[in-house]
C-alpha angles and dihedrals in degrees: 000000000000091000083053094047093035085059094045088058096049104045081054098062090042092061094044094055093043102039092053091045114108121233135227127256116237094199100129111250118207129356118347120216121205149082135323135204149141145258152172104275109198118137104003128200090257087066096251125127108236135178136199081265094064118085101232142129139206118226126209120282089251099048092050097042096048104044130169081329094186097146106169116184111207101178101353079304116144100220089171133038107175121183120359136187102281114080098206095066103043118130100227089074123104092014110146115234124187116221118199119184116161105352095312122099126196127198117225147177126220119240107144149049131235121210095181107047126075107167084015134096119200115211130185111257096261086062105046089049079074095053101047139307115317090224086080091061091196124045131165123273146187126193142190128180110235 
């Protein structure tokens, strides 16, 4: 009977401390390294249509399912939800990211999700014309959101 209630006390307190911590944002601060490259927008995880002549971009999976992820609880308050489970609403959509690869920069808007990048952004066609020649597939980026 005390270990049970010992352990009763204790994961109390566990889930006190933790649950009133704040956690970080995951919203990339600052210049971005990685790889670009392009794909064939259509039905995007943000619920919009898209095609090749739209200038948009997917972000990693990580990067769309944890953003901006700044829950603080005052007062066992959510004041920040972040993203949720419906795609469609999530916060990170529609915001505007600038790509930059060899001297050239593209603005672009997020639609979409990327399961398989993780240091890689993944724009439509028109947008990636702007970065380099589509014949090397793949170039070197670097982003920032605006």
């Amino acid at each position: 009977m005390i270990a049970l209630t010992y352990f009763m006390i204790m994961f109390t307190v566990l889930t006190v401390s933790v649950s009133s911590a704040p956690t970080r944002s995951v919203t990339p601060k600052g210049t971005q390294t990685g790889k670009g490259t392009f794909f064939s927008p259509g039905l995007g995880a943000c619920g919009r249509r898209n095609t090749d002549a739209d200038s948009i971009v997917a972000v990693s999976k990580q990067l769309f399912d944890n953003f901006p992820r700044a829950m603080f609880q005052s007062s066992k308050r959510l004041l920040h939800s972040g993203a949720g489970a419906n795609p469609n609403a999530n916060p990170i959509c529609g915001k505007k990211i600038t790509a930059n690869s060899g001297g050239k920069s593209v603005k672009v808007t997020v639609v979409d999700r990327c399961v398989g990048c993780s240091s890689t952004i993944w724009t439509s066609r028109r947008a990636f014309n702007k970065l380099a020649n589509p014949a090397k597939g793949v170039t070197p980026i670097t982003w920032t959101f605006d």
